[in-house]
N, C-alpha and C positions, 0 to 999 in steps of 0.2 A: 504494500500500500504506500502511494507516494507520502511524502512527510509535508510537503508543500504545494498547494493548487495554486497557479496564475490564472487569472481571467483576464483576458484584454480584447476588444473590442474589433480590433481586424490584423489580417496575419503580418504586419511586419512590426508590428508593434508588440504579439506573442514571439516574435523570432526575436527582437532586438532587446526583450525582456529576460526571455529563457536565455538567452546566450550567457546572461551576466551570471546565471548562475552555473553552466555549463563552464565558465569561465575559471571555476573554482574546481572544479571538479566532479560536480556533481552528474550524476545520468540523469539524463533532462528529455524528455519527448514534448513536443509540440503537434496537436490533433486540430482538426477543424470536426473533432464530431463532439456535437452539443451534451450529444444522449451517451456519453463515454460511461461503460461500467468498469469502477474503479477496481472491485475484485477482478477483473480480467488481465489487467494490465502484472507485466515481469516483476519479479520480486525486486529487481534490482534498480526499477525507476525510482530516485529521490524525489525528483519534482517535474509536475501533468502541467503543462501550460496547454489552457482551451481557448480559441481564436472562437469566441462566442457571435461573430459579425455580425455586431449590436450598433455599430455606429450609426447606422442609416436607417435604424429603426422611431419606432417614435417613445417616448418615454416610458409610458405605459409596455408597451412590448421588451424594450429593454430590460424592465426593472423586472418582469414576468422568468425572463429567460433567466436573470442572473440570480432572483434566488432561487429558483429552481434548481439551479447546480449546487448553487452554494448550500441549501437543506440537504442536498443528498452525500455532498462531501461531507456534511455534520454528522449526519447518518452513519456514516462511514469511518466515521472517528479520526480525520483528515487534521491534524493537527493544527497548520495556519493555514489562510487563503489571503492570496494577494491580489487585489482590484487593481490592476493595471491601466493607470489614465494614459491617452494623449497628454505631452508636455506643452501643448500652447492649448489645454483643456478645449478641445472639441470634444464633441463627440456628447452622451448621457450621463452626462457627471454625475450631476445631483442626482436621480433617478437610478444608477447603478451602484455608487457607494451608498447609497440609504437601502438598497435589498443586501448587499453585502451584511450591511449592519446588522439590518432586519432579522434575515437570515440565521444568521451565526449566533443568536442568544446571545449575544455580547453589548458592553454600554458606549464602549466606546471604540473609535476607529482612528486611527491615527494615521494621516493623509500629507505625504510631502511630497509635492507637484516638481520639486525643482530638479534639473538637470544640469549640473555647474558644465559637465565635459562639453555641450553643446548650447552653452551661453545662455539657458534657460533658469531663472532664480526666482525665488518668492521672498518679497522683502514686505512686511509690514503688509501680511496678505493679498499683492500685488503681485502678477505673473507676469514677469519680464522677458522679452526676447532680446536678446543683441542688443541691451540697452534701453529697448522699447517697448512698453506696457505691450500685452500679446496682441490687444486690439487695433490698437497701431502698426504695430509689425505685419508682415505679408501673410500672416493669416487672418489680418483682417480684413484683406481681399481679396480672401477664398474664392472661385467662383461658384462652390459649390455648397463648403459650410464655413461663412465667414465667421470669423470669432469678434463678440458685439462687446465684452466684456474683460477686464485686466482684473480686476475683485475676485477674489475664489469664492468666497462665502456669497457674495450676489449670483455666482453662478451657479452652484448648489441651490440656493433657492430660487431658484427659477423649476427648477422640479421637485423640492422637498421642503416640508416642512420642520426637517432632522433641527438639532440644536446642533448649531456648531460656534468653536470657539477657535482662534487665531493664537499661536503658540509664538513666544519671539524666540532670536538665536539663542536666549539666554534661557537653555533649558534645564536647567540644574533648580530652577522656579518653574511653577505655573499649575496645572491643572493635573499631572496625568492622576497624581494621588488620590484625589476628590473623588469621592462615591456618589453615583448619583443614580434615581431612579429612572431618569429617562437618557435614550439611546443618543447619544450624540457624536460630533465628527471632528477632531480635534484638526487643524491645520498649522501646519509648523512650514516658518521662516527658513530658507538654506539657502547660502550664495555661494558657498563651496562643495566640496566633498568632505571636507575634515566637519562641518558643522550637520552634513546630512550621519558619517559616521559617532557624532554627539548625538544625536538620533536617537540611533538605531540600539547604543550603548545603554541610553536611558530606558527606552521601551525595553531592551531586555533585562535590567535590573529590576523593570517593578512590573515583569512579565505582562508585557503588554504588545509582544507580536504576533501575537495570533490574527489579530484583524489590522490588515495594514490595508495601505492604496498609497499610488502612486506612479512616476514612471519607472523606465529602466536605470533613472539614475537611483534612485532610494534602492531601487529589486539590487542593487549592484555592492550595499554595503550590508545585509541583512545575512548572510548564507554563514558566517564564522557565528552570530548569534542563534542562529539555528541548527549549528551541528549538524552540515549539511556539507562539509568541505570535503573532495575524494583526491582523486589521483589524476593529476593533468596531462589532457592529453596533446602530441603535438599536430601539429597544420598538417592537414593531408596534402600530399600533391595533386595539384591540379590538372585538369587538361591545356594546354598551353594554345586557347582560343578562345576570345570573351566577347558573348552578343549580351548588348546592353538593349534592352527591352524599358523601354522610357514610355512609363503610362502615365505620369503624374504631370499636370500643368503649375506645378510651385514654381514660381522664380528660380528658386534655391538650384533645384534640378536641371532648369531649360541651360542655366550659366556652366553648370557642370559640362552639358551636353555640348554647348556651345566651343567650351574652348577643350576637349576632346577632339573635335571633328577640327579644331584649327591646330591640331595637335598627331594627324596621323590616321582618326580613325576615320572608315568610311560611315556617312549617315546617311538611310535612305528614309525620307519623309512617309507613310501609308498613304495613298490615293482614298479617297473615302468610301468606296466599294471593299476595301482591302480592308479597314478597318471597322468598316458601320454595316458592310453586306453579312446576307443571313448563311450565305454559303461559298464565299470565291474559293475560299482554298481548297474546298474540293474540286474543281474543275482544270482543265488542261492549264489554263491559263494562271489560276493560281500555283500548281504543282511546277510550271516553267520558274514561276518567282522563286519558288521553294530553289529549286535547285540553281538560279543567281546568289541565292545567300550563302549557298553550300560552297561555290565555287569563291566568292570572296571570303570568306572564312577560312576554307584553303590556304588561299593563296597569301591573303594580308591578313590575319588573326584576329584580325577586331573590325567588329561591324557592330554599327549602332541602328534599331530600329525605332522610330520617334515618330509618336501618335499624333500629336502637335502640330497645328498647320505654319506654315514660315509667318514670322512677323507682320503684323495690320494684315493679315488674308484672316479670313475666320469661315473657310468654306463645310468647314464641318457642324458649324452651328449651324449655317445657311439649308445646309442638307435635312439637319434633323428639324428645325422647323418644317420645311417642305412636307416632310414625311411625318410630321403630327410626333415626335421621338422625344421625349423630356431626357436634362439632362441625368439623371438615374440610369433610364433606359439606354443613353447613349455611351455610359461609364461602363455599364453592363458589356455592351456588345465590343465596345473596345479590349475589354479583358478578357472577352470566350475569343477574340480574331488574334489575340497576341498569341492565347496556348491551342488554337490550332496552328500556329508558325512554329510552335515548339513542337508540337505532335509531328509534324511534317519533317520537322529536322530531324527527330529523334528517328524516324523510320526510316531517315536517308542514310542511317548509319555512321554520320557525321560526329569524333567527340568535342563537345566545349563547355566552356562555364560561364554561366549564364547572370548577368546582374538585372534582379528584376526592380524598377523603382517604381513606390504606391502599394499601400495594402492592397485596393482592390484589383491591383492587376495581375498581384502574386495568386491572391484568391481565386480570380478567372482563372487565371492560366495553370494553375496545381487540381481547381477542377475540371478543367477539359483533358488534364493530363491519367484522373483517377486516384489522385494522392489525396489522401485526409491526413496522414502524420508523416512527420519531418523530427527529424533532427540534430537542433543546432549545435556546431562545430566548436567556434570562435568568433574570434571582434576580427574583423579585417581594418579597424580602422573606421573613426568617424562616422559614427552609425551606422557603416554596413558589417551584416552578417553572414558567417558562411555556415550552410546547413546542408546536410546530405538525403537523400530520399530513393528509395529503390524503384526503378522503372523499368518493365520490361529484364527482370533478375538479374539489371546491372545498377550498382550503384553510381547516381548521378549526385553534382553538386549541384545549389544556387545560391547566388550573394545576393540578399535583399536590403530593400533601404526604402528610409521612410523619404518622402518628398523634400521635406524639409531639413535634410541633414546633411553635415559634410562641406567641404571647404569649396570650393572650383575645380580644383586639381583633384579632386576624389579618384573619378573615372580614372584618368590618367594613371594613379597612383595605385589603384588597383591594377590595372595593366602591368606596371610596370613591375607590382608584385607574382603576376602570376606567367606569364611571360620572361619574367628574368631578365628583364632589361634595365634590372635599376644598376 
């Protein structure tokens, strides 16, 4: 029975969560199945990360699914669970850590949003990006789910009525000691790593991790407090070919892409049939593409595919208005057209390693592929992760990465790790 359950919201945020603990040692699997039963799984998993793809749901439904697991892992005598947020809080904040709470019998939940490695901090219960309240920063012109709000506790209550209270860095004071008869969510200050492991030190001195939330920065100093640390393992070798699968329209990402392609790799744009049609790649003409990709992979080892239309063109909004297509339904269809190009590769017999960026594209494309559990590797570095999955009785890799992570040089830099060219 695992020792630790993660719930996070979509798969690159269960990859780049489970990693950290993977990171220590631990044997870590990551499912995409909801209805997981826990007695089935190997004696020797420490800790079940579930990719519950609650983000895009509506509150109500979110909060539905996540104590549902969380009741059965209580059931189950599942020691802690960790509520894995978004670091620029998207996603059913409020609504997820209150079934967490809910759930668990427990009074209190202790929730530290900040991520110091990727410049995300909570000061004076404010969520900072790169300097800048998260609402102002480039998620707050999401196109898809802008973030309205920098306040954690106003964003919590926008779906709960939970009590929650704002912890400062100065936790050697405050709240956790206090008994109280009603459930509350306790939100603590970190602008470091040394202030999140003041944490995690506290919470376990007056045993209080059992119900945590947060992202993969907190998931990352928690695993020595839970007696959860194994035996490290090293970097597998890769295949020395990298197609970058670019589902995400974050700024962060497009800059990444951009100066890769001015940097050596080849980028070929989708045409909107390739990416929004119900069927091209089955046809001659899509199988002809298939095997373009094959032959530049070949030949120059790094091919970038980019969902993306070029700069001021927007032919793909244009398309899906025409065709009556919301943007959901057009995220949808880009992510089942990215993992039939990986289905196609993979049957061309072609090996590479595959960098997928955006949860829901890893999601498409690990559904079209038949995968429900992965398991992560290591940190490659800067929010990507490397995680392995069996397809077809051979073991394959893929580096995922959240939209919003990573310097410019990332792409590069992963190349030049796996490639050998540094």
């Amino acid at each position: 029975m695992p020792k630790l359950l993660i719930l996070a919201d979509d798969f690159t945020g269960a990859l780049d969560t489970g990693v950290q603990l993977a990171n220590y040692g631990a044997v870590t699997r990551v499912t995409t199945e909801r209805n997981c039963d826990f007695r089935l799984l190997p004696d020797d998993v420490d800790v079940l990360v579930i990719d519950t793809e609650t983000r895009h749901l509506t509150a109500e439904d979110a909060y539905s699914v996540i104590y549902k697991i969380t009741e059965a892992a209580v059931k189950e005598k599942i020691s802690y669970i960790y509520k894995k947020t978004d670091s620029a809080l998207r996603g059913n904040i409020g609504a997820e850590l209150t079934a967490v709470l809910n759930a668990s019998g427990r009074t209190k939940l202790a929730f530290a949003p900040a991520f110091p490695d990727m410049n995300r901090i909570t000061k004076l219960g404010i969520q900072y990006v790169d300097g800048l309240p998260v609402n102002e920063s480039v998620f707050g012109i999401d196109p898809f789910e802008p973030v309205q709000s920098a306040d954690v506790e106003e964003i919590i209550h926008k779906q709960s009525v939970v009590l929650t209270k704002n912890v400062t860095k100065d936790v050697s004071t405050g709240t956790l000691h206090e008994k109280t008869d009603k459930p509350e969510i306790l939100i603590f200050d970190a602008e470091t790593n040394e202030d999140l492991f003041a944490i995690a030190r506290r919470l376990r001195d007056e045993d209080q991790l059992h119900c945590l939330a947060g992202c993969a920065g907190f998931a990352s100093v928690i695993p020595e407090g839970l007696s959860i640390v194994g035996k490290h393992r090293s970097k597998p070798t890769l295949p020395n070919r990298l197609l970058v699968i670019c589902g995400s329209v974050n700024p962060i990402t497009i800059r990444q892409v951009d100066y890769a392609e001015q940097n050596e790799f080849d980028r070929i744009r989708l045409k909107t049939e390739e990416k929004l049609g119900d069927s091209f790649w089955d046809t001659d003409k899509g199988r002809d593409e298939i095997d373009s990709f094959v032959e530049i992979l070949e030949k120059k080892h790094k091919l970038i595919l980019d969902s993306n239309d070029p700069p001021d063109e927007n032919q793909t909004y244009q398309y899906c208005r025409k065709c009556g297509m919301t943007l959901d339904e057009m995220r949808v269809r880009i992510a089942q057209n990215y993992g039939r190009i990986l289905k196609g590769l993979s049957n061309a017999g072609i090996s590479f390693t595959a960098l997928i960026t955006g949860g829901d594209t890893l999601m498409g494309c690990m559904r079209e592929l038949g995968i429900s559990d992965v398991n992560p590797c290591c940190d490659m570095g800067s929010g990507a992760v490397l995680s392995s999955f069996m397809l077809n009785g051979m073991q394959q890799y893929v580096i995922s990465k959240s939209g919003g992570f990573g310097p410019d040089k990332l792409i590069v830099n992963l190349a030049d790790q796996i490639l050998g060219t540094h």
